[in-house]
Steps between C-alpha positions, in 0.01 A plus 500: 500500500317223319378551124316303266532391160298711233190276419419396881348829523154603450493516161584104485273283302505189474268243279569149562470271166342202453658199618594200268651766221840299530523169418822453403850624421499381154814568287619825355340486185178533648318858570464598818093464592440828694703702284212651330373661819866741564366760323828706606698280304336625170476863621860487559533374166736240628434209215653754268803544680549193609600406114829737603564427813322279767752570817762245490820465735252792700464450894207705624522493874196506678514695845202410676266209708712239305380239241313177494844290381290193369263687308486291168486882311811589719689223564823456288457885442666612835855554620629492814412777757448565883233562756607797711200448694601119610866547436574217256522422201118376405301776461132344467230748459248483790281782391402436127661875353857404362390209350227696318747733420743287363241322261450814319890576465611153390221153522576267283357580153372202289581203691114442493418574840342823647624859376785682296755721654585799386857425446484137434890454461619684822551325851339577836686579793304493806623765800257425806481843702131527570284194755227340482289800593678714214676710728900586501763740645686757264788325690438151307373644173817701463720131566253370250587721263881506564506141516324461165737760310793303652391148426442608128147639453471672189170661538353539836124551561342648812179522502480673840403801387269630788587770762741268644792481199375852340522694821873407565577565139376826585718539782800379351537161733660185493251411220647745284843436557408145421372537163765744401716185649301288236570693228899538552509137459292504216116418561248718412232511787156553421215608740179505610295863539283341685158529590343801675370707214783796572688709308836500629894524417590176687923507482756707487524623134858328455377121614539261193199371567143458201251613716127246328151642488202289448321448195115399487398292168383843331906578521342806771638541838351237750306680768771425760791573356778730633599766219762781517851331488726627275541309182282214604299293276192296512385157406214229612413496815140443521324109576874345345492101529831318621625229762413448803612254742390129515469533855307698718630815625295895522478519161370150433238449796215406211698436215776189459529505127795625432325808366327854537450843445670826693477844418779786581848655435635178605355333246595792218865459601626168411359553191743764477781293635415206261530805178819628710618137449434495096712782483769370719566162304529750187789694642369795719675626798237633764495836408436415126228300608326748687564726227315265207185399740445900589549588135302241357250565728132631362301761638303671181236674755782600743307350818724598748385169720656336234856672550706454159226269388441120467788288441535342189679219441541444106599863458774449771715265385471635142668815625737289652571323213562866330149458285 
């Protein structure tokens, strides 16, 4: 059966910005110019950990449509990877979704051009399982995964968290074995809840795996998320800005800028992954680091949508710094 990534379902939005933004790649002690509009980076309170940790010697791989390797926000950011779709080694992104994805886990952060990431040490690793359309078999995902835990992925982001990866979590499939793969070798794997407004236990309660809500800009639940997974957490998910590719491809039809807005769990989780990576350059095996971003986690009105609560980024890596 063929699935689809999280944010290519109906709940997708998608606001095209205005060309010309990006002039330039500038040097690295200029601010990036679209910064101001990722309002998830300050509701993450990422700045204020970024003083601690910002995600060094960290490879977060991307499983997904792939990544737009010239991408002046990208490129010099990536490490080698593979295209399970093509079979070989240059996984370009056809669709526009993993290179959005990756911009929020790890763009280059003030070299003057375009956005921050949210780990703006950390390394990209793109795993092409998904086509052009956005579609995949749980056969290829799984070798994503695999592959990325064996060629050194660290953290490991999927944000394919719609019926297709949930339901064989559920089941106990190849997915699951996958992850639980992952996490032997020392990645922690974090994952979309995707996108159909459901409450839901989506894996097997003994899968290593952070299950991500979505966040709106009120910190609430966004109207689509999936709730229900045990110890999951929330963060932005709602209209986030980050890369797109240069070229045209679905998500890109009316918009060549580099740049634009998606909403959904696949846009909450590699904000996740790029905190997941801030806690991995300061020391934390996989379980720790599931540990901190669950306990650090804030939920004062105890919205269940929200899980454990929204991630927060300066209050992880203080507790793992013992504070």
């Amino acid at each position: 059966m063929r699935r689809r990534p999280a944010t290519l379902a109906a709940f997708t939005a998608f606001a095209a910005l205005t060309a010309g933004l990006v002039t330039g790649c500038g040097d690295d002690s200029e601010p990036d110019p679209l910064r101001a509009q990722q309002w998830g980076i300050d509701a993450l309170k990422l700045p204020d950990a970024w003083s601690t940790s910002k995600g060094e010697d960290t490879v977060i791989a991307v499983v997904d449509t792939g990544v737009d390797p010239d991408h002046p926000d990208l490129k010099g950011r990536l490490v080698d990877g593979y295209d399970f779709v093509d079979n070989d080694d240059k996984p370009k992104d056809m669709n526009g979704h993993g290179t959005h994805v990756s911009g929020i886990a790890a763009a280059h952060t003030e070299n003057g051009v375009g956005i921050s990431g949210g780990a703006p040490g950390a390394k990209i690793m793109p795993v092409r399982v998904l086509g052009a359309d956005g579609s995949g078999t749980d056969a290829n995902i799984t070798k994503g995964i695999v592959w990325a835990a064996d060629n050194g992925a660290d953290v490991i982001n999927l944000s394919l968290g719609e019926s297709g990866l949930m339901a064989r979590l559920l089941k106990g499939g190849i997915l699951n074995q996958a992850i639980t793969h992952a996490n032997s070798k020392g990645a922690v794997v974090v994952a979309a809840a995707g996108n159909d407004s459901t409450a839901l236990q989506p894996y097997k309660i003994d899968t290593p795996v952070l299950v991500v809500n979505a966040a709106d800009q009120s910190g609430l639940p966004a109207s689509f998320t999936n709730f229900g997974a045990q110890n999951a957490v929330a963060a932005p998910g709602v209209d986030i800005l980050s890369t797109l590719p240069t070229y045209t491809t679905k998500e890109t039809l009316k918009n060549l800028t580099g740049y634009g807005r998606l909403s959904g769990t696949s846009m909450a989780t590699p904000y996740v992954s790029a905190v997941a990576a801030l806690l991995h350059h300061q020391g934390q095996n996989p379980a720790e680091i599931m540990k901190t971003i669950q306990g650090s986690a804030k939920n004062p009105q105890q919205i269940p949508k929200l899980g454990l609560g929204n991630v927060d980024a300066a209050a992880a890596v203080k507790a793992a710094k013992g504070e």
